[in-house]
C-alpha distance (Angstrom), angle and dihedral (degrees) to the residues before:
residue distance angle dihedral
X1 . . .
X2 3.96 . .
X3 3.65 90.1 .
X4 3.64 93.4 53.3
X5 4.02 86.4 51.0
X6 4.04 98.0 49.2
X7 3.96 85.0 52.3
X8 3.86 99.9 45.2
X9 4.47 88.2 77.4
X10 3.71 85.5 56.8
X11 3.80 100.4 41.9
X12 3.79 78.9 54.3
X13 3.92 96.0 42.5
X14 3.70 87.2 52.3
X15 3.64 95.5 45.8
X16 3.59 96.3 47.0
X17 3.67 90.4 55.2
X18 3.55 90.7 55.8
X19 3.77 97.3 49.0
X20 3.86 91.4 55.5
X21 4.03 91.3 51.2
X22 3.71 93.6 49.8
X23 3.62 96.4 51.2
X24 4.19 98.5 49.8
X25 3.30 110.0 135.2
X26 3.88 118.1 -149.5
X27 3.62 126.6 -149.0
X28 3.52 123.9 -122.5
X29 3.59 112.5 -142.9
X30 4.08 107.3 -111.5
X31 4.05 124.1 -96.3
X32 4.51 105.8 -80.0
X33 4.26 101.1 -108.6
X34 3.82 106.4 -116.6
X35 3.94 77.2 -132.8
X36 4.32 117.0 92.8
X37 3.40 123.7 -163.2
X38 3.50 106.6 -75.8
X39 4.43 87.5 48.5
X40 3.52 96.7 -105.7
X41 3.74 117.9 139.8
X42 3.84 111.0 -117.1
X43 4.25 107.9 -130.6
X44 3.86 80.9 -151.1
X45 3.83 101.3 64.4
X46 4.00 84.2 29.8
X47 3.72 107.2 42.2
X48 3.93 109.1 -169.9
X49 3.54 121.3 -137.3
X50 4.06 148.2 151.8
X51 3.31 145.1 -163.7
X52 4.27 117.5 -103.0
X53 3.71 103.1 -84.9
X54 3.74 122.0 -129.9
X55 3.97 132.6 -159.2
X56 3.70 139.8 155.8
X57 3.86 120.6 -103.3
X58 4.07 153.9 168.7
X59 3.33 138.8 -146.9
X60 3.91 114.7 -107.8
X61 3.93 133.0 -170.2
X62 3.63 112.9 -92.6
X63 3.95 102.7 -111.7
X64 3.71 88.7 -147.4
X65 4.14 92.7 57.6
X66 4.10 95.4 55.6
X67 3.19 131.9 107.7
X68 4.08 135.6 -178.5
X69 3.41 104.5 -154.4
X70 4.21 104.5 -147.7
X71 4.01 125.8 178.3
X72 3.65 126.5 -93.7
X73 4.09 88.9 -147.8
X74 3.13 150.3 24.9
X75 3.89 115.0 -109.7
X76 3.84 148.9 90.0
X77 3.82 121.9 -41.4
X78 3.67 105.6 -131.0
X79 3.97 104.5 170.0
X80 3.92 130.2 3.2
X81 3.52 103.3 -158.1
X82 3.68 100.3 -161.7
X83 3.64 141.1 53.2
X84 3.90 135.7 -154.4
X85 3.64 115.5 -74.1
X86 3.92 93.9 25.8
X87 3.46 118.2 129.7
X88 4.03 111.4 -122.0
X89 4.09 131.7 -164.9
X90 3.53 112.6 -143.0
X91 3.60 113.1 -103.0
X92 3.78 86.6 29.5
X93 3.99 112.2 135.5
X94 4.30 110.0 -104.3
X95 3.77 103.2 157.0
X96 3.78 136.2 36.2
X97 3.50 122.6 -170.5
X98 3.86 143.2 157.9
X99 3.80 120.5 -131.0
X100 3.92 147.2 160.3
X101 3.35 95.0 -123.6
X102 3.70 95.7 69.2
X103 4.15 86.3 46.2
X104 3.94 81.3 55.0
X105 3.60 104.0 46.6
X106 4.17 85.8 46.2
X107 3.86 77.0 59.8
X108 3.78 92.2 52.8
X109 3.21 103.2 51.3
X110 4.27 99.0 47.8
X111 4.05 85.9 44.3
X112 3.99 92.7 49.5
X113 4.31 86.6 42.4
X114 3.63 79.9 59.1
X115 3.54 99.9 48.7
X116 4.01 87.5 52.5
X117 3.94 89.3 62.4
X118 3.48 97.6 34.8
X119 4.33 84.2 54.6
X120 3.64 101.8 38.1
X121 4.20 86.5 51.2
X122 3.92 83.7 52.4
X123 3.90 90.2 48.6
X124 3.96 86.5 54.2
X125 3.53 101.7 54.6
X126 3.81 91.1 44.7
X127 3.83 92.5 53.9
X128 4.02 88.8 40.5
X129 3.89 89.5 51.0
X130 3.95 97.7 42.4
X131 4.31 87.2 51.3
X132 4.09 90.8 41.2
X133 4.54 83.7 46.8
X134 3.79 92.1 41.3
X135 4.28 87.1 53.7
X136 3.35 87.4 55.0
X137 3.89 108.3 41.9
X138 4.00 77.6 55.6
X139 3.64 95.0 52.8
X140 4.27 87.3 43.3
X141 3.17 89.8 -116.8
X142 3.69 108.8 124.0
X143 4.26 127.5 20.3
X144 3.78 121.6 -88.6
X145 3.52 84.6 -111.4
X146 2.76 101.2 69.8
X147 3.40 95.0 49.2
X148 4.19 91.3 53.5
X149 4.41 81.6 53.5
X150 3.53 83.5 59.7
X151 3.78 102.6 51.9
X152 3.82 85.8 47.9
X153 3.51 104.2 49.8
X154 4.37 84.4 43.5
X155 4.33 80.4 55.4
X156 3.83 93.0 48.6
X157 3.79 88.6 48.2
X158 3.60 90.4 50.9
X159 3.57 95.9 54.9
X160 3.70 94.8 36.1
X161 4.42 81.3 60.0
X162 3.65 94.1 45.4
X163 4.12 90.9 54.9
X164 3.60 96.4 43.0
X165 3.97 87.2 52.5
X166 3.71 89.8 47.5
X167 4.09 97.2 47.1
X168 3.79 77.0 54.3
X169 3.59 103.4 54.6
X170 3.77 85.6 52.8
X171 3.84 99.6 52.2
X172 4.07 82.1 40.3
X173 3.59 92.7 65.7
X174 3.66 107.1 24.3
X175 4.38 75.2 71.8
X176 3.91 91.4 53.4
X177 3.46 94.6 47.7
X178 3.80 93.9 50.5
X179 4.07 83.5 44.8
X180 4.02 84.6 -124.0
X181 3.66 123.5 142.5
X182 3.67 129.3 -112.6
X183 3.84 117.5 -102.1
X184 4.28 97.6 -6.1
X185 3.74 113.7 114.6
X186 3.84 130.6 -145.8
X187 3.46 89.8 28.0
X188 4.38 122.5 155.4
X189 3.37 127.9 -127.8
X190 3.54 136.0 -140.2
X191 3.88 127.7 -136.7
X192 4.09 102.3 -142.6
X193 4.02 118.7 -148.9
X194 4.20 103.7 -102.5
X195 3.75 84.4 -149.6
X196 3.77 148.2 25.7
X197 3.93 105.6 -112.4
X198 3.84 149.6 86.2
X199 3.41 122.4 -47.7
X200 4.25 107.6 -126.3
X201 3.39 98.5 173.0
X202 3.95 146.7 24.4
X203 4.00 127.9 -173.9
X204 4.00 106.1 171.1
X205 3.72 132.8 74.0
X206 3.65 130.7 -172.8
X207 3.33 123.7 -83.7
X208 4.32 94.3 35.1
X209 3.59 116.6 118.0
X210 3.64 108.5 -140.1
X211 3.94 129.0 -167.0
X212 3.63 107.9 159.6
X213 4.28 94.9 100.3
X214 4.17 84.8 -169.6
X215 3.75 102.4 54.9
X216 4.09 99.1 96.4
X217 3.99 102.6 -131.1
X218 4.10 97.8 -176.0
X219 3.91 124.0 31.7
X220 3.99 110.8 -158.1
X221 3.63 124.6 179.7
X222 4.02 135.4 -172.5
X223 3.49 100.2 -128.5
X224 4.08 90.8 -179.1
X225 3.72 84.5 106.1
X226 3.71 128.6 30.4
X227 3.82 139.5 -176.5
X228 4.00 121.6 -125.3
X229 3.46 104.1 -149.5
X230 4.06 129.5 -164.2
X231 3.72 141.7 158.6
X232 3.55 122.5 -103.6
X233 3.90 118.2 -157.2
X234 3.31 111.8 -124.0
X235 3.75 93.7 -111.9
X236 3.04 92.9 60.4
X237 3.81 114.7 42.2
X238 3.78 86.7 87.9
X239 3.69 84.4 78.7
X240 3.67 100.7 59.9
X241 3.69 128.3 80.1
X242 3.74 137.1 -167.9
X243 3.80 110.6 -106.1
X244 3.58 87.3 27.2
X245 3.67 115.2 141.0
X246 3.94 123.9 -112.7
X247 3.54 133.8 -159.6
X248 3.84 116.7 -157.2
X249 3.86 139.2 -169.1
X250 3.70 123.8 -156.1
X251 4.18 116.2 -146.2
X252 3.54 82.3 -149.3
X253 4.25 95.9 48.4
X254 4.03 97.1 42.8
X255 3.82 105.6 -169.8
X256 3.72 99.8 12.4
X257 3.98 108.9 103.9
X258 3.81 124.3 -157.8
X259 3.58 136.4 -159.4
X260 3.69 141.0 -136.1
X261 3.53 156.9 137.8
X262 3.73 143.2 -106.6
X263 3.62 106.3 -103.6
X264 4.15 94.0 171.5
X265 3.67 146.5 -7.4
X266 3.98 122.8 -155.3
X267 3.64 124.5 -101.6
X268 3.12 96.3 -144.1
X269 3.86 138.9 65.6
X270 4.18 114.5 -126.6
X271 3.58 96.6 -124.5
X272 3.86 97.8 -156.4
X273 3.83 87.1 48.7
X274 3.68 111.0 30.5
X275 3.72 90.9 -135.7
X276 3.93 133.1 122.4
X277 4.00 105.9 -144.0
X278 4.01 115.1 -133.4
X279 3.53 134.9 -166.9
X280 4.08 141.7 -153.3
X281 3.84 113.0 -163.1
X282 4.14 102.4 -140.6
X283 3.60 118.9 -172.0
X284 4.01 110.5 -118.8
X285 4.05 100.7 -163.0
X286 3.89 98.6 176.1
X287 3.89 93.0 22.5
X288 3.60 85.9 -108.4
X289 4.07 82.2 146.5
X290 3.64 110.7 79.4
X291 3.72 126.4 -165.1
X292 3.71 121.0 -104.5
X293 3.80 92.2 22.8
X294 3.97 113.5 139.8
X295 4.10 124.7 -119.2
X296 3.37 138.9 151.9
X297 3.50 119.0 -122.0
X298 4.55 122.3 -148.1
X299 3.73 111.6 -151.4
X300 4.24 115.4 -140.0
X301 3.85 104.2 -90.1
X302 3.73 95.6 -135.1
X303 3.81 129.1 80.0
């Protein structure tokens, strides 16, 4: 029974020493911050990504491929050669029309031809005279002065010539651009297209006299390349980038899919809407792209 006693405090030593190894706890090291040294987030412990993004849009004109087609002159329309929807060549003839104008810049040009001659003959007698005055200053026959007259009256000449040839010029091609010839009165002129595209509108008949040269009469647009516009929400233009590409989906193409890329994003937020409007430029070969159709438009889904 004693024995048992004297080894009970070393059953218990031993046991005790057991306990305390089996319940060690070990410490895990803690989580790596996504933050280095100089507290920037690292993309690699924090990889950013989204989910495709997906908006409604429409196909728009391209701003930079229209043209409003204005007159050169005043005058009567006598044929418009085109009609909406046609498909024009730049340079091609669209208008015809008889005006004044062209009668008066005709005028322009013969009256400034004359001025030309009637200037350079001026020139030559002043350089004849200023040689004949020089001879004689040398021989003493004549003043200095006179001389000095001479050289001014050659300079006068000389820029008398130089402005006649220059009012010329002018009248010269103000005829070329109205496609008019030189020195043939009651001539027509034709209004060329400024651009090769369709014609989308027309506002002038034949038989109206028009005189207001601002007032567009034929809108023309390229429609080889078009813009697919939509409106971002505000929060959610942060997502887009220029460059970025586009997928898009045409109501009127179902399961066709075209691509494209941002070509620009508004400065400015739409107050009433809280959107930011962005557009792809998509080339059209064909014009099968028509303005004012609907789509929807997916964003890329990686930053």
């Amino acid at each position: 029974m004693r024995s048992c006693l004297a080894a009970l405090p070393v059953f218990l030593a031993l046991s005790g020493c057991g306990s305390s190894s089996a319940s060690t706890v070990v410490a895990h090291a803690p989580p790596q911050s996504a933050e280095n040294i100089h507290g920037e987030v690292s993309s690699a412990v924090l990889p950013q990504h989204r989910e495709p993004y997906s908006i409604p849009g429409k196909v728009e004109i391209n701003p930079n491929r229209i043209s409003h087609l204005v007159l050169p002159v005043s005058g009567r329309v006598m044929t418009v050669l085109a009609r909406v929807g046609d498909l024009v060549s730049q340079g091609q003839p669209l208008i015809r029309m008889e005006s004044p104008d062209v009668d008066q810049a005709v005028s322009n040009y013969l009256q400034s031809q004359a001025a030309v001659t009637q200037a350079q003959a001026a020139l030559d007698k002043a350089r004849t005279d200023l040689e004949r005055n020089r001879e004689l200053s040398a021989q003493n026959a004549i003043p200095q002065k006179d001389v000095l007259n001479a050289e001014a009256l050659e300079a006068q000449s000389e820029a008398g010539f130089l402005q006649a040839q220059a009012a010329n010029e002018q009248n010269k091609r103000r005829l070329e651009i109205l496609g008019a010839v030189p020195g043939r009165f009651g001539q027509s002129v034709s209004v060329p297209a400024p651009i090769t595209g369709k014609v989308l509108d027309i506002s002038i008949t034949p038989g109206e006299y028009r005189n207001d040269l601002n007032a567009p009469v034929m809108t023309i647009a390229d429609l080889s390349s078009v813009w697919i516009s939509c409106e971002v929400p505000e929060t959610a233009v942060g997502r887009v980038r220029i460059g970025e590409g586009v997928s898009i989906q045409f109501v009127a193409f179902p399961g066709r899919t075209f691509r494209a890329r941002v070509a620009q994003i508004a400065d400015v937020v739409d107050p009433q809407t809280r959107t930011v409007n962005v557009r792809a430029e998509l080339p059209n070969p064909g014009g099968l792209l028509r303005p004012e159709m609907f789509c929807r438009i997916t964003f890329a889904h990686v930053l």
